[in-house]
C-alpha positions as CSV (number, residue, x, y, z in Angstrom):
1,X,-3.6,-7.6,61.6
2,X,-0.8,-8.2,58.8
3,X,-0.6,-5.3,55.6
4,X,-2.1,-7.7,52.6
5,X,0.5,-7.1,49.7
6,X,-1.5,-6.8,47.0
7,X,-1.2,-8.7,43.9
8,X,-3.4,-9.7,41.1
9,X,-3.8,-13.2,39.5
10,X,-0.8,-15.0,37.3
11,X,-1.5,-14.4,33.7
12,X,-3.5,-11.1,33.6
13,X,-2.2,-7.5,34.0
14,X,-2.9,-3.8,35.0
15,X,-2.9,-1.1,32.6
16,X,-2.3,2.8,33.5
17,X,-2.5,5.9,31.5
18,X,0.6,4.8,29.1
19,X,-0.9,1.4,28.3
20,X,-4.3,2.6,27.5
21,X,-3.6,5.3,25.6
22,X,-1.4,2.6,23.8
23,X,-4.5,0.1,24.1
24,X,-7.2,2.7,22.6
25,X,-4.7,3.6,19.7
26,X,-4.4,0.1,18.4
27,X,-8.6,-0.7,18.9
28,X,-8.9,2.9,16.8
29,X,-6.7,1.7,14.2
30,X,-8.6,-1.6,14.4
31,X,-11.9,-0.5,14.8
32,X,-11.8,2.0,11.8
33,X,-10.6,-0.4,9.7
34,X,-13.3,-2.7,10.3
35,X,-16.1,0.3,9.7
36,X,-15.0,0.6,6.4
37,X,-15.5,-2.5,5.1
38,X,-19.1,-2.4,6.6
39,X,-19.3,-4.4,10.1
40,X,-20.6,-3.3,13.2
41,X,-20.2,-3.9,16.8
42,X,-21.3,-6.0,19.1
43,X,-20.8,-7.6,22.3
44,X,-21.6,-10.7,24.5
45,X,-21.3,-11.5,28.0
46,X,-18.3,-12.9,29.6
47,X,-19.9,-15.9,30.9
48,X,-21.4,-18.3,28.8
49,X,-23.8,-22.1,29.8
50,X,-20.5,-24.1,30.1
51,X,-22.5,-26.3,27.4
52,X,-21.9,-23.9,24.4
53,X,-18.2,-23.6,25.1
54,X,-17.7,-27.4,25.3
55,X,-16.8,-29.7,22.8
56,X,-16.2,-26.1,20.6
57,X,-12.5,-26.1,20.6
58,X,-11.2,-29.8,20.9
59,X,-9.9,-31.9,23.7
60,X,-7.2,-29.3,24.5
61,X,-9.8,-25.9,24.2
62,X,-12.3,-27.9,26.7
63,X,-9.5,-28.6,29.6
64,X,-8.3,-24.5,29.4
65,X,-12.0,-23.2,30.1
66,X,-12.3,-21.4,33.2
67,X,-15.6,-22.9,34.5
68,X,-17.8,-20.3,37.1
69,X,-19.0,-22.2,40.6
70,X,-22.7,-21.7,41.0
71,X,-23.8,-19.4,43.9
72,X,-26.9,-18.1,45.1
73,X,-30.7,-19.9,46.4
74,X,-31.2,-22.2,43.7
75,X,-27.3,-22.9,42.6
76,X,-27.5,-26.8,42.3
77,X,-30.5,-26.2,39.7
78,X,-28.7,-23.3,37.4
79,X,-26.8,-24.9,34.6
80,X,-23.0,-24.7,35.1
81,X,-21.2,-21.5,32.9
82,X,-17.7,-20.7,32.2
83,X,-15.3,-18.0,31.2
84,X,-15.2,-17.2,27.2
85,X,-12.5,-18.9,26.0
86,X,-12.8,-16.6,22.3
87,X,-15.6,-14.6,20.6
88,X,-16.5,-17.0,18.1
89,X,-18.6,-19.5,19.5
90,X,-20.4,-16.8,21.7
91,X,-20.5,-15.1,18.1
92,X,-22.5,-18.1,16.7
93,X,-24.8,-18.3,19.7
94,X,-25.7,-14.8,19.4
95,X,-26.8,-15.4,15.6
96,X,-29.2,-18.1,16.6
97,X,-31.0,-16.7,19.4
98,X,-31.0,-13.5,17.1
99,X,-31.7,-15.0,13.8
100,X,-34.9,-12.6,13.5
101,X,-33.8,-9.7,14.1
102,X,-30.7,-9.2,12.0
103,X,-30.2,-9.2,8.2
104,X,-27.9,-12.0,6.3
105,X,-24.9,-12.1,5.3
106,X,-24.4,-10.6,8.9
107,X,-21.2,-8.5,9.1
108,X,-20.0,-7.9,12.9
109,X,-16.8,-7.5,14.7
110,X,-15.9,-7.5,18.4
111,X,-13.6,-6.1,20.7
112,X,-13.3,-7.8,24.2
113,X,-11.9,-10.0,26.5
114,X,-11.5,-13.4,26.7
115,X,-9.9,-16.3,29.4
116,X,-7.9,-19.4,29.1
117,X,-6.6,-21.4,32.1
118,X,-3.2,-21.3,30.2
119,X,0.0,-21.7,31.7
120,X,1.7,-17.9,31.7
121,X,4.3,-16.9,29.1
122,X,6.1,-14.7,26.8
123,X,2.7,-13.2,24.7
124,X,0.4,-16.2,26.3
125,X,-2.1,-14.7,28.8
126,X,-4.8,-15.8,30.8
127,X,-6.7,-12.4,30.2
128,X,-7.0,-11.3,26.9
129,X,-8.5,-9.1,24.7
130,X,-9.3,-10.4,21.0
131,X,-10.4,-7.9,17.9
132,X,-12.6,-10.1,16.3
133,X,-14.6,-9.9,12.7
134,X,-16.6,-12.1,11.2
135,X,-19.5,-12.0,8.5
136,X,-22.1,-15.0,8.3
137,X,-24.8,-16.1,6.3
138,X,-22.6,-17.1,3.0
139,X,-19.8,-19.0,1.6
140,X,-18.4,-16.5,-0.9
141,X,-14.4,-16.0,-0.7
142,X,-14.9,-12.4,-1.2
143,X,-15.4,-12.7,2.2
144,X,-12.2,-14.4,3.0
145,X,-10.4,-11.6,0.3
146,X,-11.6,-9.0,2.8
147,X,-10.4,-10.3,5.8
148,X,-6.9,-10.2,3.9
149,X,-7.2,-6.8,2.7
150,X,-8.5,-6.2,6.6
151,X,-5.3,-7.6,8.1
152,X,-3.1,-6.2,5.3
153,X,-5.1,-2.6,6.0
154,X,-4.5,-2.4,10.1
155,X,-0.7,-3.0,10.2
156,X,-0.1,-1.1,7.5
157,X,-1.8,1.3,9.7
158,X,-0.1,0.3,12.8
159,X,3.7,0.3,10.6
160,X,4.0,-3.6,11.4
161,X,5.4,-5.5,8.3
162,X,3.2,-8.8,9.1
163,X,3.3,-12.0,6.9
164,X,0.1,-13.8,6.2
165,X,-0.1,-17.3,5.7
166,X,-3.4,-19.7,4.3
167,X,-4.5,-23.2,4.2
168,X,-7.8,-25.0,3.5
169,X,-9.3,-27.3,6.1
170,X,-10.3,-29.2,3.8
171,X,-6.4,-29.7,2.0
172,X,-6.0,-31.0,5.7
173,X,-9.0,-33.3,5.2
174,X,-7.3,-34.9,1.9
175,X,-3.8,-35.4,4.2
176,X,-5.5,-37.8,6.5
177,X,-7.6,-39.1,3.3
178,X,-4.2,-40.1,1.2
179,X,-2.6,-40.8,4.5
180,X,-4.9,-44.0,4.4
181,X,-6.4,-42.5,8.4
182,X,-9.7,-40.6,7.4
183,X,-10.8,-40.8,10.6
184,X,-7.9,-39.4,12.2
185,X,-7.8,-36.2,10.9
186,X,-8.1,-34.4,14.1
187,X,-5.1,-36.3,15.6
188,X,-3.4,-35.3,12.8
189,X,-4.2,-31.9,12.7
190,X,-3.5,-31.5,16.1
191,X,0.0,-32.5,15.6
192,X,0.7,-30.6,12.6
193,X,-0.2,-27.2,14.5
194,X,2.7,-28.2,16.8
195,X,5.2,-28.3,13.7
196,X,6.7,-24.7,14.9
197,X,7.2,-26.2,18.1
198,X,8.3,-29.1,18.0
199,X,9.7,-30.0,14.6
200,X,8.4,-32.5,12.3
201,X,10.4,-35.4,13.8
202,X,8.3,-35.1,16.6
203,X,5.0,-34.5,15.1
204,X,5.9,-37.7,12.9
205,X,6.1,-39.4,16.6
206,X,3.2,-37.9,17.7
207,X,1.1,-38.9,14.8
208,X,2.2,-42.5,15.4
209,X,1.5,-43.2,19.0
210,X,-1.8,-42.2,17.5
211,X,-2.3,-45.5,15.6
212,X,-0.9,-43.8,12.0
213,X,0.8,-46.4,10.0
214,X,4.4,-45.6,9.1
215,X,3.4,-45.0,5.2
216,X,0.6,-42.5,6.1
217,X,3.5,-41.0,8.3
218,X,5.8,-40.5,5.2
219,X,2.8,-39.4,3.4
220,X,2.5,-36.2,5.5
221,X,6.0,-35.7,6.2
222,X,6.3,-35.6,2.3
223,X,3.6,-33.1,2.0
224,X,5.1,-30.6,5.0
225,X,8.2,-30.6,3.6
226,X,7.1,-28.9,0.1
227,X,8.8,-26.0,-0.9
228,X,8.9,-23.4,-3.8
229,X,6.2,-20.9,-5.0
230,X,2.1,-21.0,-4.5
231,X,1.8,-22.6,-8.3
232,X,5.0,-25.5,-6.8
233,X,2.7,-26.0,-4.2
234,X,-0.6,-26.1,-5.9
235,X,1.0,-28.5,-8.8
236,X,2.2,-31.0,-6.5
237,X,-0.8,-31.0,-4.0
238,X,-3.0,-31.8,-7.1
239,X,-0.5,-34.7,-7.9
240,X,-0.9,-36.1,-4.7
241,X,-4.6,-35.6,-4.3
242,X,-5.2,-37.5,-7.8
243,X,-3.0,-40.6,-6.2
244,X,0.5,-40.1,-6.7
245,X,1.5,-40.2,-3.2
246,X,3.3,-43.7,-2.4
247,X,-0.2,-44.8,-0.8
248,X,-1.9,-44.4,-3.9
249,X,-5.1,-43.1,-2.4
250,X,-7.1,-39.9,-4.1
251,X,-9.0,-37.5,-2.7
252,X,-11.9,-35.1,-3.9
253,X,-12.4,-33.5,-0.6
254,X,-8.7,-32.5,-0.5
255,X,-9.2,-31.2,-4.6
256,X,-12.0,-29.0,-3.6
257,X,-9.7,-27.3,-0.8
258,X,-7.4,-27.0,-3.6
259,X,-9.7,-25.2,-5.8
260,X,-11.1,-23.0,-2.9
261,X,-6.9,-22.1,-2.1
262,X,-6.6,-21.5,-6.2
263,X,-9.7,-19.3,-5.9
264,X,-8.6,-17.1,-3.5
265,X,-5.2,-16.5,-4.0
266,X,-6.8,-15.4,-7.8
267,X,-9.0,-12.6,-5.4
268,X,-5.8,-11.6,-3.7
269,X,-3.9,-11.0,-6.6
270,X,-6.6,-9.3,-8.9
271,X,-6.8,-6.8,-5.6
272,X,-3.0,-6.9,-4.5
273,X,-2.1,-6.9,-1.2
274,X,1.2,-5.4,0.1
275,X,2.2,-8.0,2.7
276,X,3.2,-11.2,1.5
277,X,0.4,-13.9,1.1
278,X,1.9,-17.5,1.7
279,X,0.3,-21.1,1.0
280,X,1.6,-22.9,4.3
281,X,0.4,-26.4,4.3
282,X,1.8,-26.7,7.6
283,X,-0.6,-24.4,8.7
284,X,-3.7,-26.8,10.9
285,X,-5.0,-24.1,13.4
286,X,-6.2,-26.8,15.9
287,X,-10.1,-25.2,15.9
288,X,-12.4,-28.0,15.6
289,X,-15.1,-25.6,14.2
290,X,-12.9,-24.3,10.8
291,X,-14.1,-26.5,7.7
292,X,-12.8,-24.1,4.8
293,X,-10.2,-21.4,4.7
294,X,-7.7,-21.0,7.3
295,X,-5.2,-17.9,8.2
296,X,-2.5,-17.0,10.6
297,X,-1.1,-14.1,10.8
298,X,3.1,-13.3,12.3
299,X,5.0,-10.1,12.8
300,X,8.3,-10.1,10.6
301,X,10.6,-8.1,12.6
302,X,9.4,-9.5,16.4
303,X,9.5,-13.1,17.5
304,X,5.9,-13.6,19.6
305,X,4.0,-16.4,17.4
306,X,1.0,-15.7,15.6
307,X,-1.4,-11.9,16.3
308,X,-3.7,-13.0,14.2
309,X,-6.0,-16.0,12.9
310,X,-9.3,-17.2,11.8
311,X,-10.8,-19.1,9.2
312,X,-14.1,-20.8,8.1
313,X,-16.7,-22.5,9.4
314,X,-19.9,-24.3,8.3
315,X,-21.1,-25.8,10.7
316,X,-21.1,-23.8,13.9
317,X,-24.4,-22.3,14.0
318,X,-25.5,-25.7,13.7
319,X,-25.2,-27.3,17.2
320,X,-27.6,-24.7,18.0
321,X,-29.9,-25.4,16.0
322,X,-29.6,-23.4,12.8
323,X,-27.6,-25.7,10.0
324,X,-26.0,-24.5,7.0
325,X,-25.5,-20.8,8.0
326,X,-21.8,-21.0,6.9
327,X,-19.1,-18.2,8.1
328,X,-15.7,-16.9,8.1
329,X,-13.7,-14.3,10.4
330,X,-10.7,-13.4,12.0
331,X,-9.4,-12.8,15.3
332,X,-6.7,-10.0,16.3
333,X,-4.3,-10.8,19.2
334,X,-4.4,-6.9,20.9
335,X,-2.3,-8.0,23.4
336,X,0.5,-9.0,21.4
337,X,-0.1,-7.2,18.8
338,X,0.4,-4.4,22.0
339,X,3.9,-6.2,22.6
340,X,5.0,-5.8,19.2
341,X,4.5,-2.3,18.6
342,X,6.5,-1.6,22.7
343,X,9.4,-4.2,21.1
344,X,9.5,-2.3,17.7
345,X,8.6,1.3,19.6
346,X,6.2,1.5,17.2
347,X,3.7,4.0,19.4
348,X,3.1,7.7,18.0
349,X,4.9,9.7,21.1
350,X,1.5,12.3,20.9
351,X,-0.4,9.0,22.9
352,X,1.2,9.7,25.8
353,X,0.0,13.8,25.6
354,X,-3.4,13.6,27.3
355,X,-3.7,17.0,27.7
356,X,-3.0,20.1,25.7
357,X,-2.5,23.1,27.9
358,X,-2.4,23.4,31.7
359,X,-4.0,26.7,33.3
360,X,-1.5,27.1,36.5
361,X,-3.4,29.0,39.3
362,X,-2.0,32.1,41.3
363,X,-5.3,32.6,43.5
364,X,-8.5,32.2,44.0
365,X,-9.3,35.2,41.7
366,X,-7.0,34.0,39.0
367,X,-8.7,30.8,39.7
368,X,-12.0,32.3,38.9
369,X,-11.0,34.2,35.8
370,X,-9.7,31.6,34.2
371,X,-12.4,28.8,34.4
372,X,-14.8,30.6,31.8
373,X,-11.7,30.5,29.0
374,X,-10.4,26.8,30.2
375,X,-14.1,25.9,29.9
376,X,-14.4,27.6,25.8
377,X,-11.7,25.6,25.0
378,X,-12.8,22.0,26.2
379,X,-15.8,22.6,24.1
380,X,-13.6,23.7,21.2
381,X,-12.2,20.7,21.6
382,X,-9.1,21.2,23.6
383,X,-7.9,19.0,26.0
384,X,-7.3,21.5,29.4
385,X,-6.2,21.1,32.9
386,X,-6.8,23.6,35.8
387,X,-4.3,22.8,38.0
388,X,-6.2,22.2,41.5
389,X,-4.1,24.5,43.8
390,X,-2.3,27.5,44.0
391,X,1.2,26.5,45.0
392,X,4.6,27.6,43.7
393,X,4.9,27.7,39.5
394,X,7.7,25.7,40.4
395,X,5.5,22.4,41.2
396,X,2.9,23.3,38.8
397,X,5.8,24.1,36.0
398,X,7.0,20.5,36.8
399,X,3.2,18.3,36.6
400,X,3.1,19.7,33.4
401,X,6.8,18.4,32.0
402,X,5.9,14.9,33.8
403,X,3.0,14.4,32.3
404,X,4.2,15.5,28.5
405,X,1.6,18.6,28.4
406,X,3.1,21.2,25.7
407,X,1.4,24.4,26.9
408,X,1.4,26.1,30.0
409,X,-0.9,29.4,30.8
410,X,-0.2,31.8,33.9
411,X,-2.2,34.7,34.4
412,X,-2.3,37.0,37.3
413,X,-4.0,40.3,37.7
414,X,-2.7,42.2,35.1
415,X,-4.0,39.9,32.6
416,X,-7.0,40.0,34.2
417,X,-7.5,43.9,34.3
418,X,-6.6,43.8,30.2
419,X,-9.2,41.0,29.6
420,X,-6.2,38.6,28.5
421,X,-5.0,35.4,28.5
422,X,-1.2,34.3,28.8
423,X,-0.1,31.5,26.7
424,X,3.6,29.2,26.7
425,X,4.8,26.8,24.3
426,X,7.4,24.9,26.7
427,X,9.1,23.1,24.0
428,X,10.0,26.0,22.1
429,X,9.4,29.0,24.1
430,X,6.8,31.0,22.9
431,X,4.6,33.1,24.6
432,X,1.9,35.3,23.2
433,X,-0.8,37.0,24.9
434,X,-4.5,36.8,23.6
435,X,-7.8,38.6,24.3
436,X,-9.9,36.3,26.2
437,X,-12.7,36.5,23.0
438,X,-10.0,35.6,20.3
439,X,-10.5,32.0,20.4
440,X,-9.6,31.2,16.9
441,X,-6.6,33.0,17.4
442,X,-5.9,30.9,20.9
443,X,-6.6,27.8,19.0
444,X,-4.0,28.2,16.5
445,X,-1.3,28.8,18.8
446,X,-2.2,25.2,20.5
447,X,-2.0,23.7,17.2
């Protein structure tokens, strides 16, 4: 019989003792930031009835679900289920088969994993874990301020300079509306979210093999290529949604995106936010779900795309059966956002210091003395080794350097006959000897 090598799938990764303590620091930093502005956690399961993940996330979202094979007795009768592709539609099904027993505006945020049959890249996983917060139950922009000051909170936290950029759904509405192709605003949302990509050259082409006539191609290409400040942007977007774009066409949908866009950009800068806060009209997010606000998020200083995006919805409680429940949240990328800390070494060097002080062992009777004091000081709050055999100082000297642990505590019998117990600072060289009741005094020295 052949040795297996073994191997896990493409797209999905193991993490050891570095990477979690790496992973745990940035869901902290996360999580605590999301306590404070009042949310709590939940969590859903990682399959889902295939039939609220489709037709959620578009033409593209639908063919990158990982669908589950029925098993067991009664397989052909079970309904078919897939992988989560995010948090946010599981999010909304929660609310509805909950609706009783929570209290609206309903503020949660979760931290798991979710799958997309993706093909494997730079920052592009199959297996991922998404930071997600969301409050639903009503429309107010304070809503969409906090998940600024949010975003604005955690890399300040995390030291990651981050720019954030907005758009309205509804401002992409009023594109397709002047464009003279109101029914083809998907398509052209679709293509705009490919401008980084692809350039807008070829999002012009794409836009026209789907059907748009060459004047509602101008049209758009005029509005992606606006430049200047917010009130530039905001000046000319009202110019063109009144009809001055070369079709002529107004649009009220795409002046009420405007006003929602004027709105909160006036929260943002009554609250002031340190990262920079952009209008990008390029900006589609190709969600079906978002009818209001829109945000991305994009490290300065690292090249990885976007670690962070969201935006509003108002309808997505309602295809299961609960209308106008509208909502609003934001997803963080951990994974990349993981990536960009390790490509800007970014990580405190403490994470990697699991534990605090290593008790070496001479003997059995050494071994025996000094499990009463290693035991005081776990539930002081110390992080302690025994080190599980007695073998030369030599190895034991060395697990501790390997594994980053700053004290080291050998005791033989003449600390045991004064009641003692032998401390070492290995980066500086210290050593002090303690009675075995001074724990205060033990403490500080480990500080």
């Amino acid at each position: 019989m052949s040795i297996q090598k073994p191997s896990i799938p493409k797209g999905t990764r193991d993490f050891g003792q570095i990477e979690m303590a790496r992973r745990n620091y940035i869901f902290d930093t996360i999580r605590s930031v999301f306590r404070a502005y009042g949310y709590q956690q939940i969590e859903t399961p990682a399959m889902e009835n295939l039939s609220t993940l489709l037709g959620k996330y578009g033409e593209e979202g639908d063919k990158l679900l990982f669908r589950i094979q029925n098993s067991g007795e009664k397989a052909a009768l079970a309904p078919e289920k897939g992988l989560r592709y995010d948090l946010t539609v599981p999010f909304a099904r929660f609310v509805v088969q909950h609706q009783n027993e929570i209290s609206f505006p309903f503020k949660r945020f979760q931290i798991q994993p979710v799958w997309r049959a993706d093909r494997p890249q730079k920052g592009r996983y199959r297996e991922f874990y998404q930071c997600d917060v969301d409050v639903i139950g009503t429309r107010s922009q304070v809503n969409e301020l906090e998940l600024v000051q949010m975003v604005d909170d955690v890399f300040g936290k995390l030291g990651v300079r981050v720019g954030i950029h907005i758009n309205n759904r509804k401002v992409l509405t009023g594109f397709a509306e002047i464009a003279g192709a109101p029914d083809k605003v998907v398509d052209i949302t679709v293509a705009i979210d490919k401008l980084d990509k692809i350039g807008l050259e070829k999002v012009k082409e794409e836009m026209a093999e789907k059907g748009l006539s060459g004047q509602g191609i101008d049209v758009i290409g005029q509005i992606l290529s606006l430049e200047g400040s917010f009130a530039d942007k905001l000046a000319a977007m009202k110019q063109l949604f009144q009809g001055g774009s070369a079709s002529g066409i107004s649009s009220e949908t795409g002046l009420k995106g405007l006003a929602e866009v004027e709105e909160l950009f006036g929260l943002i800068d009554a609250v002031g936010i340190k990262a920079p806060v952009e209008l990008d009209l390029s900006l589609a997010r190709g969600l079906n779900y978002y009818t209001g606000a829109i945000f991305e998020v994009k490290a300065l200083d690292w090249e990885i795309g976007s670690i962070c995006g969201g935006g509003r919805y108002d309808n997505l409680t309602g295809i299961f059966g609960l209308p106008d429940l509208s909502g609003v949240g934001i997803s963080f990328g951990a994974d990349r956002i993981y990536d960009v800390l390790t490509g800007l070494e970014l990580f405190p060097a403490a994470l990697t210091q699991a534990t605090t002080l290593l008790f070496a062992v001479m003997g059995a009777d050494e071994l025996k003395y000094i499990l009463p004091i290693a035991r005081d000081l776990r539930a002081a709050g110390v992080a302690v080794e025994v080190y599980p055999d007695a073998v030369k100082l030599r190895k034991q000297f060395e697990y501790a350097e390997r594994k980053g642990i700053p004290f080291i505590s050998i005791n033989g019998s003449s600390e045991m006959e004064a009641g003692t117990v032998n401390l070492k600072n290995l980066q500086s060289g210290e050593q002090q000897a303690f009675k075995t009741t001074a724990l205060q005094e033990i403490l500080q020295f480990l500080k």
